[in-house]
TORVO-286273 format. One record per residue (C-alpha): residue in three letters; residue number from 0; z, x, y. Coordinates in Angstrom, 1 decimal. Layout:
BEGIN
rest: ALA | nr: NUM | Z: Z | X: X | Y: Y
...
***
This chain:
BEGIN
rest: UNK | nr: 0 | Z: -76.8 | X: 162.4 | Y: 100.4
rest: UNK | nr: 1 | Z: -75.1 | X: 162.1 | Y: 103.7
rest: UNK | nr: 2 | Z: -75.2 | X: 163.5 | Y: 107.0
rest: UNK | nr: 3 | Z: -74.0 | X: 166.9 | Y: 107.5
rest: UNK | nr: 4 | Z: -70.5 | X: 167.1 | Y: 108.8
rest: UNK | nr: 5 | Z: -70.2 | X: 168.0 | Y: 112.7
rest: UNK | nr: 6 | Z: -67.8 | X: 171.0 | Y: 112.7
rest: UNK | nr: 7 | Z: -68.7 | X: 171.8 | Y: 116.5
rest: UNK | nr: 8 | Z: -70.1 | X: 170.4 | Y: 119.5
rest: UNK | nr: 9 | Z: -71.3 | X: 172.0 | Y: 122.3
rest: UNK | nr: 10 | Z: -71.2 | X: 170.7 | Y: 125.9
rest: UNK | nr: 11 | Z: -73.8 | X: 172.0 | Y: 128.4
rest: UNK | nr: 12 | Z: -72.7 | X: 170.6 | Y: 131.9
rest: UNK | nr: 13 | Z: -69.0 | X: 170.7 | Y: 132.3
rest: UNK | nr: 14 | Z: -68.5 | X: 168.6 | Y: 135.7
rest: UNK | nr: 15 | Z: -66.5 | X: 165.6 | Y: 135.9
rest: UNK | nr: 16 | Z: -68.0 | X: 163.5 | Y: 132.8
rest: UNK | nr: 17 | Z: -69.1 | X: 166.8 | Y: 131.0
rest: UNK | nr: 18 | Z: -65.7 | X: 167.9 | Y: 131.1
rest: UNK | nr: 19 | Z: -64.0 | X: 164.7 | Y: 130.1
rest: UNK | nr: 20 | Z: -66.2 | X: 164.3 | Y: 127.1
rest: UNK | nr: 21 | Z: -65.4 | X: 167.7 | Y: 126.2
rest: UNK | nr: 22 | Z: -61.6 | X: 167.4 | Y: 127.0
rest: UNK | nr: 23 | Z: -61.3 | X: 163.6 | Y: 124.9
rest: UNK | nr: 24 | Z: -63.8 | X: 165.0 | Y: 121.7
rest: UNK | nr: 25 | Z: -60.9 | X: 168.1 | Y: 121.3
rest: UNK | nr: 26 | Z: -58.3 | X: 165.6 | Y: 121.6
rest: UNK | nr: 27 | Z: -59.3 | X: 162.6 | Y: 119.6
rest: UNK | nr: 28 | Z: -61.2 | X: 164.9 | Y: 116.9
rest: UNK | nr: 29 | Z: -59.0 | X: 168.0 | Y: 116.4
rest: UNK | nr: 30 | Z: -61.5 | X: 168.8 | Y: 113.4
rest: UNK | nr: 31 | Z: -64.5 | X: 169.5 | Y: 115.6
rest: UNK | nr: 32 | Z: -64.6 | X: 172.9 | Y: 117.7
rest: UNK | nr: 33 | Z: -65.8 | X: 171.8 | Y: 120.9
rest: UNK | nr: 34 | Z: -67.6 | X: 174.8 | Y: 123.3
rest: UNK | nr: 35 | Z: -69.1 | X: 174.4 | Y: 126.4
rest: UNK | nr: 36 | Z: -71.0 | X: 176.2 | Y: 129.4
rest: UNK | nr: 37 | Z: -71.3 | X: 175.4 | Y: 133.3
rest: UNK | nr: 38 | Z: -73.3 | X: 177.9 | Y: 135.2
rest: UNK | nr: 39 | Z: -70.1 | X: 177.4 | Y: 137.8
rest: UNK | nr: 40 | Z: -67.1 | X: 180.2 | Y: 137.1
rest: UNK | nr: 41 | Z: -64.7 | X: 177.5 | Y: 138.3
rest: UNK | nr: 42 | Z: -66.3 | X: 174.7 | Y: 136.0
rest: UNK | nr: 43 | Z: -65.8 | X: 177.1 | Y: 132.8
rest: UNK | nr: 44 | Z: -62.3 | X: 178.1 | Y: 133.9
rest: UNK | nr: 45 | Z: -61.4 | X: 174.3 | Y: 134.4
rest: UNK | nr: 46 | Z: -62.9 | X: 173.3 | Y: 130.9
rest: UNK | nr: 47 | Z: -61.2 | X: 176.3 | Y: 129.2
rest: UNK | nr: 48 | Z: -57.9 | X: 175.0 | Y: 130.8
rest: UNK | nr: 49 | Z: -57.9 | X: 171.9 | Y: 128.7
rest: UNK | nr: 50 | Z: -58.9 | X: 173.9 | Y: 125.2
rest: UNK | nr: 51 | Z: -63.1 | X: 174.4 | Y: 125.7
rest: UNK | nr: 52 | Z: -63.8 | X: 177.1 | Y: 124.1
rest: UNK | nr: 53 | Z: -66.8 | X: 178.2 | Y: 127.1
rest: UNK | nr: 54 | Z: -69.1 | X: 180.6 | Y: 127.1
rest: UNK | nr: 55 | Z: -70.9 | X: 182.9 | Y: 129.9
rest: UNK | nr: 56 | Z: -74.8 | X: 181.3 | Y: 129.0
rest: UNK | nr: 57 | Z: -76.6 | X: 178.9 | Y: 127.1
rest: UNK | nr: 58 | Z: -77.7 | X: 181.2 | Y: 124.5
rest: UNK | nr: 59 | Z: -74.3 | X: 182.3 | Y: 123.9
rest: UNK | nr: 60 | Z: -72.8 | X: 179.1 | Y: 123.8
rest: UNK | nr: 61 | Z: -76.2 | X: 177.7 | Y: 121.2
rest: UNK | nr: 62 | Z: -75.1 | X: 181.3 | Y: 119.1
rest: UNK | nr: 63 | Z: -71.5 | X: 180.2 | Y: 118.5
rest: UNK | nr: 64 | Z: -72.0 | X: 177.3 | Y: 116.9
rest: UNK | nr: 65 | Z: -72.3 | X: 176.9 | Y: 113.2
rest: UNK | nr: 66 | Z: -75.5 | X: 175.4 | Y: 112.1
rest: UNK | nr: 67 | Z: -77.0 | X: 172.7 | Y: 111.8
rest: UNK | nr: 68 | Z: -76.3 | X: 172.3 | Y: 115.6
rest: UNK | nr: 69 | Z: -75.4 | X: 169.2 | Y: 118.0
rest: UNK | nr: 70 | Z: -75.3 | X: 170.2 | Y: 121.6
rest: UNK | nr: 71 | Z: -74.8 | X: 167.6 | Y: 123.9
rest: UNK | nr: 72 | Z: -76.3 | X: 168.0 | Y: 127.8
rest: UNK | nr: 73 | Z: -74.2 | X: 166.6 | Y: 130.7
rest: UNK | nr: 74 | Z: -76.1 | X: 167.5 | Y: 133.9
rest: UNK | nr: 75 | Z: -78.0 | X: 165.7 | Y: 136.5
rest: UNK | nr: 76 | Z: -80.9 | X: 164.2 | Y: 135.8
rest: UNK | nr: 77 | Z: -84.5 | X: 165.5 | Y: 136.7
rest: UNK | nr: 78 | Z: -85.6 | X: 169.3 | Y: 137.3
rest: UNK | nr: 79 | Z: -81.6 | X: 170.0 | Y: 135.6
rest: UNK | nr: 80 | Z: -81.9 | X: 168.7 | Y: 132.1
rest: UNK | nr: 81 | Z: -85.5 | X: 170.0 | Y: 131.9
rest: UNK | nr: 82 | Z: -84.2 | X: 173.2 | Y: 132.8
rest: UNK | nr: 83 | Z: -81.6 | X: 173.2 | Y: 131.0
rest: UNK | nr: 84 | Z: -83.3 | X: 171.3 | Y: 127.6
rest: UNK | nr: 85 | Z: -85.8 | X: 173.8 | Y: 127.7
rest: UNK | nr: 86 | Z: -82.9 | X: 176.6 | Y: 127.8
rest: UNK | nr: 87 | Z: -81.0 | X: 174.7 | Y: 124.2
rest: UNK | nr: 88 | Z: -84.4 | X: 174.2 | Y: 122.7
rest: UNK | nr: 89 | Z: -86.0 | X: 177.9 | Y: 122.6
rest: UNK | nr: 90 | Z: -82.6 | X: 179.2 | Y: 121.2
rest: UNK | nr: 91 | Z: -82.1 | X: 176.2 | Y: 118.9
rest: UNK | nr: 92 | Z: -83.2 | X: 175.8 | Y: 115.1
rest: UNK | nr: 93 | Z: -85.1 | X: 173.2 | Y: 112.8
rest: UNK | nr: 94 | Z: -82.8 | X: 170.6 | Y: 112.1
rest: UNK | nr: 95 | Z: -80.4 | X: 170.7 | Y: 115.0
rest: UNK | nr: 96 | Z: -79.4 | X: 167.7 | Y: 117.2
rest: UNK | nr: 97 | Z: -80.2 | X: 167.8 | Y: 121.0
rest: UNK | nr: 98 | Z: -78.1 | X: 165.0 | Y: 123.0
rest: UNK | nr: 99 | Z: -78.7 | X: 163.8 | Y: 126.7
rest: UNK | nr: 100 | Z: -75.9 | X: 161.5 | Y: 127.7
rest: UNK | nr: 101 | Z: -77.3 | X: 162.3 | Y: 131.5
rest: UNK | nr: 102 | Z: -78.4 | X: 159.3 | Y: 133.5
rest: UNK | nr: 103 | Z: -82.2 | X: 160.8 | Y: 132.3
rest: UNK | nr: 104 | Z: -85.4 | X: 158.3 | Y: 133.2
rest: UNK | nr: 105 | Z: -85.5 | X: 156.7 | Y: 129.5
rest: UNK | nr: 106 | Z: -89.2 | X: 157.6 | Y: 130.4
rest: UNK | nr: 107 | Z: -88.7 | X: 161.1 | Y: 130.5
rest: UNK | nr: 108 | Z: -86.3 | X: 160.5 | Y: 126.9
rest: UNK | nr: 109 | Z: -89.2 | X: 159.4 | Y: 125.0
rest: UNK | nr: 110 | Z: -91.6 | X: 162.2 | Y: 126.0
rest: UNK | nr: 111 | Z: -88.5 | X: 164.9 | Y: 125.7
rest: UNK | nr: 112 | Z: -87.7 | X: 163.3 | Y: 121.9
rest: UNK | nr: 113 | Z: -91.5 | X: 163.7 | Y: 120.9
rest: UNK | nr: 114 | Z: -91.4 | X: 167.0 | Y: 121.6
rest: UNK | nr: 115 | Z: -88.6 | X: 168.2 | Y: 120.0
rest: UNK | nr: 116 | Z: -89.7 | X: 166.0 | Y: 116.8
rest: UNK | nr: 117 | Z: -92.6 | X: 168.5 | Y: 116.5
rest: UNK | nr: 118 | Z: -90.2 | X: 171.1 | Y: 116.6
rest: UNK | nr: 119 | Z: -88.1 | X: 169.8 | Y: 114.2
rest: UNK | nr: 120 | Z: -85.0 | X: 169.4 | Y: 116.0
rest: UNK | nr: 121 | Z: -83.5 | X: 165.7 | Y: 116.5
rest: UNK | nr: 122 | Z: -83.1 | X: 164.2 | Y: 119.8
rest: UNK | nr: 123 | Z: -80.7 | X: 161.7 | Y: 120.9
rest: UNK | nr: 124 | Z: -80.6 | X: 159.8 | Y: 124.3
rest: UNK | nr: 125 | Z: -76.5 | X: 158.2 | Y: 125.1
rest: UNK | nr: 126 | Z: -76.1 | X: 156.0 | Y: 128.0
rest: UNK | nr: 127 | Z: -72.6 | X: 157.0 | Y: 129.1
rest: UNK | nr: 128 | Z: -70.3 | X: 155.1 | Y: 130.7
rest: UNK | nr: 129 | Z: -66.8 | X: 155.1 | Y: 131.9
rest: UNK | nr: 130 | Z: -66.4 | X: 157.5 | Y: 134.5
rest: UNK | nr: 131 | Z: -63.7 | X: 159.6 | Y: 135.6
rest: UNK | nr: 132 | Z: -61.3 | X: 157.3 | Y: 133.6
rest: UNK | nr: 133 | Z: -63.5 | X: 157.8 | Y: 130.4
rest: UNK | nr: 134 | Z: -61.4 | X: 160.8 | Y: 129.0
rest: UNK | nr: 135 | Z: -58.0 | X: 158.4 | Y: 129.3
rest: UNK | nr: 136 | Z: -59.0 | X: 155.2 | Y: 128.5
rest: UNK | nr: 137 | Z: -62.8 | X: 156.2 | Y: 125.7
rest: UNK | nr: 138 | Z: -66.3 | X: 156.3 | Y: 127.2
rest: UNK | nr: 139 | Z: -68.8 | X: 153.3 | Y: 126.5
rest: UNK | nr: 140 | Z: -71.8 | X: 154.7 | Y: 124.5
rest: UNK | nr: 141 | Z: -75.3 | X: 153.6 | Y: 124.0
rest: UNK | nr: 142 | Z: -77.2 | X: 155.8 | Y: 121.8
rest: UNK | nr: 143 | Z: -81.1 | X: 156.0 | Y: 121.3
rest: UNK | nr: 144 | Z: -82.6 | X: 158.0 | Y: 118.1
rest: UNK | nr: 145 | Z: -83.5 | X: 157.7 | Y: 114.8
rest: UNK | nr: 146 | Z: -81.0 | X: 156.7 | Y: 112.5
rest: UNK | nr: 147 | Z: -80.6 | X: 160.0 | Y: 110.4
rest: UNK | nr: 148 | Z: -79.8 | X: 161.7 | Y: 113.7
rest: UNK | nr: 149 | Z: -77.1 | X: 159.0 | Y: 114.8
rest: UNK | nr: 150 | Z: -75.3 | X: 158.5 | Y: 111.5
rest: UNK | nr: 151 | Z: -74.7 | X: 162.4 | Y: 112.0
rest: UNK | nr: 152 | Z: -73.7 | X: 162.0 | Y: 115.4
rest: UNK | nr: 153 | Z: -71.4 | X: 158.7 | Y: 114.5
rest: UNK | nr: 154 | Z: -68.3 | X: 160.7 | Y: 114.3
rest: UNK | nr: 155 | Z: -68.3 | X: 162.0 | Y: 117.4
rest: UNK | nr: 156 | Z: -69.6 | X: 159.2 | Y: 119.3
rest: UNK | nr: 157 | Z: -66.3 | X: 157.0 | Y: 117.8
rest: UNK | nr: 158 | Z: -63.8 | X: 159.9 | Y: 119.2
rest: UNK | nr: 159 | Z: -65.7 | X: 159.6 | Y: 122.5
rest: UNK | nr: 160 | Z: -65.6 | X: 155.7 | Y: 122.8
rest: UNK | nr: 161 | Z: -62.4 | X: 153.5 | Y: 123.1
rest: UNK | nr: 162 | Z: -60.5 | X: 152.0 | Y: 120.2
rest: UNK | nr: 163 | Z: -62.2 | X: 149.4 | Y: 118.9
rest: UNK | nr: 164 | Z: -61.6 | X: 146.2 | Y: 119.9
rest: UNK | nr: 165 | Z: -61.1 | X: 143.4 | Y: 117.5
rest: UNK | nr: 166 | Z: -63.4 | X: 141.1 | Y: 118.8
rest: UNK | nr: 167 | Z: -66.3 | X: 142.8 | Y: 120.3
rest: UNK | nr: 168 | Z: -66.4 | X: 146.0 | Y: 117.7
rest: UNK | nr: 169 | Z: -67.0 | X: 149.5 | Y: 118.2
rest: UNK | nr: 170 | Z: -67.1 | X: 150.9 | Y: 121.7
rest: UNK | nr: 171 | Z: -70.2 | X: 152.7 | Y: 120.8
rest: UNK | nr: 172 | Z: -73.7 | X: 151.5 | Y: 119.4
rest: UNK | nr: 173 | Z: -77.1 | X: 152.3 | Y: 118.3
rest: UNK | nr: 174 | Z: -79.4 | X: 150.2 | Y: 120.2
rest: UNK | nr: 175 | Z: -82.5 | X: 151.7 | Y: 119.1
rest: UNK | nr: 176 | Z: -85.2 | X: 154.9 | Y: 118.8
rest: UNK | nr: 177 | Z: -85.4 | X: 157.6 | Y: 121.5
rest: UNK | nr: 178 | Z: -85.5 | X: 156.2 | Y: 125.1
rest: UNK | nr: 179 | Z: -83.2 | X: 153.2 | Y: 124.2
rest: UNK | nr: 180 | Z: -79.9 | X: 154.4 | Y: 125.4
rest: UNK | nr: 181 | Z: -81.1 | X: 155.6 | Y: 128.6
rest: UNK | nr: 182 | Z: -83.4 | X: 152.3 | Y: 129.0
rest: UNK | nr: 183 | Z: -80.5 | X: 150.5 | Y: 128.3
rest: UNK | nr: 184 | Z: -77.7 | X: 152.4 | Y: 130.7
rest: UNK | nr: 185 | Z: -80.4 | X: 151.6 | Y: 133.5
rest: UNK | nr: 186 | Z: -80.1 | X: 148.5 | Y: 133.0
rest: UNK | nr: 187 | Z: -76.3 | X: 148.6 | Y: 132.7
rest: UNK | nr: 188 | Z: -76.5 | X: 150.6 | Y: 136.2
rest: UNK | nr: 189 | Z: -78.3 | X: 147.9 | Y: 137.7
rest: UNK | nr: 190 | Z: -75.6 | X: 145.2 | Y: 136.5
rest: UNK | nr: 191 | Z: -73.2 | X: 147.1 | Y: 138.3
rest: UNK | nr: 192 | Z: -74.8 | X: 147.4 | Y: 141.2
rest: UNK | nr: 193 | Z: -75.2 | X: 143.1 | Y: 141.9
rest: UNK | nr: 194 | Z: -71.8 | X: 143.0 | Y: 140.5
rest: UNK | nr: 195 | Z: -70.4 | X: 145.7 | Y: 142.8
rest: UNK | nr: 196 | Z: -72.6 | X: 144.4 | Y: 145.8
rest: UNK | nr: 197 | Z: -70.6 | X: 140.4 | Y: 145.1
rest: UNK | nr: 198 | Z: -67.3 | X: 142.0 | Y: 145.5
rest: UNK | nr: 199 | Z: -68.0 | X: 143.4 | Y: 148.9
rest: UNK | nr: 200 | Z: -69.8 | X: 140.8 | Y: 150.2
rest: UNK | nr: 201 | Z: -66.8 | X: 138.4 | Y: 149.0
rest: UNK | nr: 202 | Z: -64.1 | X: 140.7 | Y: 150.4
rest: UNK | nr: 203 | Z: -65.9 | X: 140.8 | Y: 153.4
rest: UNK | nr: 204 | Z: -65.7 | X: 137.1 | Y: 153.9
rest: UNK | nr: 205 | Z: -62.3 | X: 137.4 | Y: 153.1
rest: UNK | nr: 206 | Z: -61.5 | X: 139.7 | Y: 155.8
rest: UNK | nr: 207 | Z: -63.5 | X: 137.9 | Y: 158.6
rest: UNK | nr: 208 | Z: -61.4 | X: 134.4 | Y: 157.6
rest: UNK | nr: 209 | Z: -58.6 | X: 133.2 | Y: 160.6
rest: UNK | nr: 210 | Z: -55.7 | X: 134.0 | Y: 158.3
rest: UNK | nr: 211 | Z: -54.8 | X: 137.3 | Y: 157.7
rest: UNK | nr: 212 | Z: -55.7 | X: 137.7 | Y: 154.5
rest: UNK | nr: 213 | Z: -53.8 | X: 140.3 | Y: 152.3
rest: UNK | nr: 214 | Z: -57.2 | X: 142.1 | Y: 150.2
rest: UNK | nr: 215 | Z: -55.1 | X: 143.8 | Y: 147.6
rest: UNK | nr: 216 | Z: -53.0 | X: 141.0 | Y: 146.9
rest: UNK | nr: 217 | Z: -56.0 | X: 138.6 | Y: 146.4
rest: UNK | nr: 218 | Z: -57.6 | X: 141.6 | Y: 144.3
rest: UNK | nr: 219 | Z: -54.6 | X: 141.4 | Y: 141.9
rest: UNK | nr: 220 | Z: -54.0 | X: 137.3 | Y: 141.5
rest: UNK | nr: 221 | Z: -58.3 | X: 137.4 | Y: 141.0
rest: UNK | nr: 222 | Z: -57.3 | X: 140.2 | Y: 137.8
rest: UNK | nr: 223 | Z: -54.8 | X: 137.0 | Y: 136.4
rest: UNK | nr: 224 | Z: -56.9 | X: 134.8 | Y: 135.0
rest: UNK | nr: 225 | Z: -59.9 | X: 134.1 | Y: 137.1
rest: UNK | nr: 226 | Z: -63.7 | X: 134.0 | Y: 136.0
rest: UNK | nr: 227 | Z: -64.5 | X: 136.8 | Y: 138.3
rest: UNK | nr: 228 | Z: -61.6 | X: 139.1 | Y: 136.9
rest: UNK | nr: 229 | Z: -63.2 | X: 142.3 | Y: 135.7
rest: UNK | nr: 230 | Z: -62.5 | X: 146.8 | Y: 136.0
rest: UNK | nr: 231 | Z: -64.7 | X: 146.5 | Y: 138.8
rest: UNK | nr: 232 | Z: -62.1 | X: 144.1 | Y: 140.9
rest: UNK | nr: 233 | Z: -59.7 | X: 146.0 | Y: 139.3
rest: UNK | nr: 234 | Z: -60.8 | X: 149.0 | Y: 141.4
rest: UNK | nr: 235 | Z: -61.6 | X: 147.5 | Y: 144.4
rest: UNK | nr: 236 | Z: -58.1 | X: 146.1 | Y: 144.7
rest: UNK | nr: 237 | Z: -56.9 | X: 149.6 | Y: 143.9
rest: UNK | nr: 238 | Z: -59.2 | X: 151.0 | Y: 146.9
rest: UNK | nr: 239 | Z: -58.0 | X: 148.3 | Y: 149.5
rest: UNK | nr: 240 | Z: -54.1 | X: 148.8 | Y: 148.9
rest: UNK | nr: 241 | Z: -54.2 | X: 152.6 | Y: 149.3
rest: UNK | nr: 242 | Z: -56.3 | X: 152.2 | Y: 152.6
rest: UNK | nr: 243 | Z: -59.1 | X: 154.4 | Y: 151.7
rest: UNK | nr: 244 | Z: -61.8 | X: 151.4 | Y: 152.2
rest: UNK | nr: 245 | Z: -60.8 | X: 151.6 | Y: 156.4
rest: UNK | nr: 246 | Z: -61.1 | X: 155.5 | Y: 156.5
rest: UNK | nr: 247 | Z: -64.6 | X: 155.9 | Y: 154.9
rest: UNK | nr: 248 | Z: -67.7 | X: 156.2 | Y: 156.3
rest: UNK | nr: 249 | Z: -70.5 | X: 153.5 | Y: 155.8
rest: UNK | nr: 250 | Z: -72.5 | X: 155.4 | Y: 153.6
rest: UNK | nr: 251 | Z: -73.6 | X: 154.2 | Y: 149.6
rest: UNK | nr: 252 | Z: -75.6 | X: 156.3 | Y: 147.7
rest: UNK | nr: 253 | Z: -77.4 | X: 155.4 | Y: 144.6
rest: UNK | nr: 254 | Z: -77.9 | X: 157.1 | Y: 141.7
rest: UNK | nr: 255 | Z: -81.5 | X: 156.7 | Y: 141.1
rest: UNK | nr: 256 | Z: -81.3 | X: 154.3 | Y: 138.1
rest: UNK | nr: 257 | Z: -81.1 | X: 150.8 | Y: 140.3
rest: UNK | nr: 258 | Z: -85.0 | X: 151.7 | Y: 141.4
rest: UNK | nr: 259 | Z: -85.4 | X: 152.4 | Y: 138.0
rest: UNK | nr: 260 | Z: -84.1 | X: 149.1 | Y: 137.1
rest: UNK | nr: 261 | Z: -86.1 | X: 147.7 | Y: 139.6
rest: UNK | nr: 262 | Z: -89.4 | X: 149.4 | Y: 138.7
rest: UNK | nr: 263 | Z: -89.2 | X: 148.7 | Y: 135.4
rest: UNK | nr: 264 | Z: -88.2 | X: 144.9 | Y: 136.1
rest: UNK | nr: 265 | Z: -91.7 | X: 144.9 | Y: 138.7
rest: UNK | nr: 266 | Z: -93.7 | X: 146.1 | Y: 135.8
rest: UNK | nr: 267 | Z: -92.3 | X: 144.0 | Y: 133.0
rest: UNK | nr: 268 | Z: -92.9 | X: 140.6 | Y: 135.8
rest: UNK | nr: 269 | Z: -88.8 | X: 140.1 | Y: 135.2
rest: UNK | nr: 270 | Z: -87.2 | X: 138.4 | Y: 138.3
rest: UNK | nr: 271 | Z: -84.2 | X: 140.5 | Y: 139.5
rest: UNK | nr: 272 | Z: -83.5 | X: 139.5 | Y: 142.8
rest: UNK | nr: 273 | Z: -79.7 | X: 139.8 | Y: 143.0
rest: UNK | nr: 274 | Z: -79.8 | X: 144.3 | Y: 141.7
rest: UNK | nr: 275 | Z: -82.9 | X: 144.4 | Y: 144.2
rest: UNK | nr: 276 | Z: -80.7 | X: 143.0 | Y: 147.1
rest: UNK | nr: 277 | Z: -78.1 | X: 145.4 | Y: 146.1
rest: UNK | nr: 278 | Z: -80.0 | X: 148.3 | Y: 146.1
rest: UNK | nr: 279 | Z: -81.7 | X: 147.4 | Y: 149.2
rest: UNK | nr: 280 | Z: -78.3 | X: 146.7 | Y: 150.5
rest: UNK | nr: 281 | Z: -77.3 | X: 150.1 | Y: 150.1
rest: UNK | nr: 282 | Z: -80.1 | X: 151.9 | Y: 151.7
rest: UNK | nr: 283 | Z: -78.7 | X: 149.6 | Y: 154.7
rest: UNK | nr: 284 | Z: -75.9 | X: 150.8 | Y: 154.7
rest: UNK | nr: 285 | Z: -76.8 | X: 154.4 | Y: 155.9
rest: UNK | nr: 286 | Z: -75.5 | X: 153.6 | Y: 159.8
rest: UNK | nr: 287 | Z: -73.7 | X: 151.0 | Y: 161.1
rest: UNK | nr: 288 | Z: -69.8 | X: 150.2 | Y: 160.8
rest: UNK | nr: 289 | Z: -69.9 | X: 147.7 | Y: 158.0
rest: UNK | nr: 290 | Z: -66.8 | X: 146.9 | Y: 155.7
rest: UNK | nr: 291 | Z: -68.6 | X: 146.0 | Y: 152.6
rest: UNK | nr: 292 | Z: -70.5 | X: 149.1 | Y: 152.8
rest: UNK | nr: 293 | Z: -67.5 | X: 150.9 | Y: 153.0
rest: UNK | nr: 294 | Z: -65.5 | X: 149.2 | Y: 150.5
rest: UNK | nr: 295 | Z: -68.9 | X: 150.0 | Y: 147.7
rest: UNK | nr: 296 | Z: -68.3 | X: 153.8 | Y: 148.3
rest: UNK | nr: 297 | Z: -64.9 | X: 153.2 | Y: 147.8
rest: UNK | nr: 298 | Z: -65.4 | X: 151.8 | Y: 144.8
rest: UNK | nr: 299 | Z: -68.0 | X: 154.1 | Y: 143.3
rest: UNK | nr: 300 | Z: -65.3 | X: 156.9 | Y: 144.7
rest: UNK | nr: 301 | Z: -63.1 | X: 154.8 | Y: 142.0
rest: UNK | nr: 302 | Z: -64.8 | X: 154.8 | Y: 139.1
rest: UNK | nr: 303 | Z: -67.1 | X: 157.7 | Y: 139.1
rest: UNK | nr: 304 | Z: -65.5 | X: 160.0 | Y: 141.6
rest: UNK | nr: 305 | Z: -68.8 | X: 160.3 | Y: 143.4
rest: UNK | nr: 306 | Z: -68.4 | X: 161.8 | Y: 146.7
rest: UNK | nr: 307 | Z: -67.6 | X: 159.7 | Y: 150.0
rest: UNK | nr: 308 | Z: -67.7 | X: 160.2 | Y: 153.6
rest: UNK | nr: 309 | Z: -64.8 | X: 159.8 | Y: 155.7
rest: UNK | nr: 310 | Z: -64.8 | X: 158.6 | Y: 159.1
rest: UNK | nr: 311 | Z: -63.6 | X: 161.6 | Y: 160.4
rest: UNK | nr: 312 | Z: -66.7 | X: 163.6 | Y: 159.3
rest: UNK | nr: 313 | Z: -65.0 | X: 164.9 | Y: 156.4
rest: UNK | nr: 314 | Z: -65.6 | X: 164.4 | Y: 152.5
rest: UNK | nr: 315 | Z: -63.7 | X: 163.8 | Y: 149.1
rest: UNK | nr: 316 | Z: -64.7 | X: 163.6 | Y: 145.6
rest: UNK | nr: 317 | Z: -68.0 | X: 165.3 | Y: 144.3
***
């Protein structure tokens, strides 16, 4: 017997990624009602916009879909998704699926999937990313759970994700039980951050060189060809041609999962020093005028939309 068809999912969280999810699933999967709820007016008007069909509160939104139930969580990590887990769970039923593809401690994954097993409800743990550009170009997606819950869940995941791609596969994947998705996007965060940190460093270089380097030119010949070509340079030669790297402040913030990354590294005795140099570079960053600081807000600006500080005191993104 197979997995029950998904005839509706139902976003709670509809921010940037919430609302992209939500926005590509009605596109790609025109079979699947997709509903959603933010606790912002604006959020819910936005989200209805692009064919949501949103409800006022949690209950409400957990009431209108038909059962057995996936509801998928898109909120900040922490005091949020307990809140707002805890809110899904006491109006949800025996046999529905609970999914948090926040950036959750994979910690807090593994206690949260125990104790919705003794409920009876299935919990599943997706390491998203993809950013902003996820709803255009498909969201990469690491799923944790048992394998009932994802076979159930694999439809939707494959609308989500990009095409696939005929060498590497699927754009989506189960890499394990509860707590593996989020254990895995931590690591994925930390990645980015060494790899983010070596492009600003190198630009840097660049910049201070007798010559007169053009940034956004090099950024594009690097993208034709070279080892180092990747999304990442990509952006950051987007970010230096449109001038937003000069007008920002020196100011990179950090998630939360590269001291995961480096917590977990300390306690498995696994040598990271080029994500720990990254992450310490950022907390450096908060004062001083320093290009490559500036160019790594840029570029998380880029990918994520995360919020930036212009040099005139004012802010963008969110």
């Amino acid at each position: 017997m197979g997995a029950p068809e998904v005839k509706a999912v139902g976003f709670v969280g509809l921010g940037r990624m919430g609302r992209g999810l939500a926005a590509r699933l009605g596109e790609r999967a025109p079979s699947i009602a997709v509903h959603g709820f933010d606790p912002d007016e604006r959020a819910r008007a936005e989200a209805a916009r692009s064919g949501v069909a949103v409800s006022d509160t949690v209950e409400a939104l957990v009431a209108a879909l038909p059962r057995p139930r996936v509801v998928w969580l898109m909120v900040p990590a922490g005091e949020a998704t307990s809140a707002a887990l805890a809110s899904v769970a006491a109006a949800a039923d025996r046999g529905d699926v609970i999914v948090d593809g926040g950036n959750s401690d994979w910690r807090d994954s593994v206690r949260r999937g125990r104790e919705l097993e003794a409920r009876g409800i299935d919990f599943v743990d997706v390491g998203v990313s993809g950013g902003i550009w996820g709803r255009s170009e498909g969201f990469c997606l690491m799923a944790g759970g048992s394998s009932t819950a994802f076979a159930r869940l694999e439809p939707v995941l494959s609308a989500l994700a990009p095409d696939p791609h005929p060498e590497f596969g699927e754009g989506y994947a189960h890499v394990g039980p509860v707590g593996a998705g989020h254990f895995v996007k931590m690591v994925h965060n930390g990645v980015e951050y060494g790899l983010m940190q070596a492009y600003a460093e190198g630009f840097a270089l660049l910049r201070s060189a007798p010559f007169g380097l053009d940034l956004a030119r090099l950024a594009r010949l690097w993208m034709q060809g070279s080892v180092v070509r990747s999304w990442l340079l990509e952006l950051a030669g987007r970010a230096l041609a449109s001038g937003q790297v000069e007008e920002l402040e020196p100011w990179v913030e950090d998630s939360g999962e590269g001291r995961w990354t480096l917590e977990q590294a300390i306690a498995s005795a696994v040598p990271v020093p080029t994500i720990a140099a990254a992450l310490f570079a950022r907390f450096a960053s908060r004062g001083g005028d320093d290009f490559q600081a500036r160019l790594l807000a840029a570029l998380r600006n880029q990918f994520g939309g995360h919020a930036v500080r212009r040099g005139d005191g004012g802010a963008e993104g969110g």
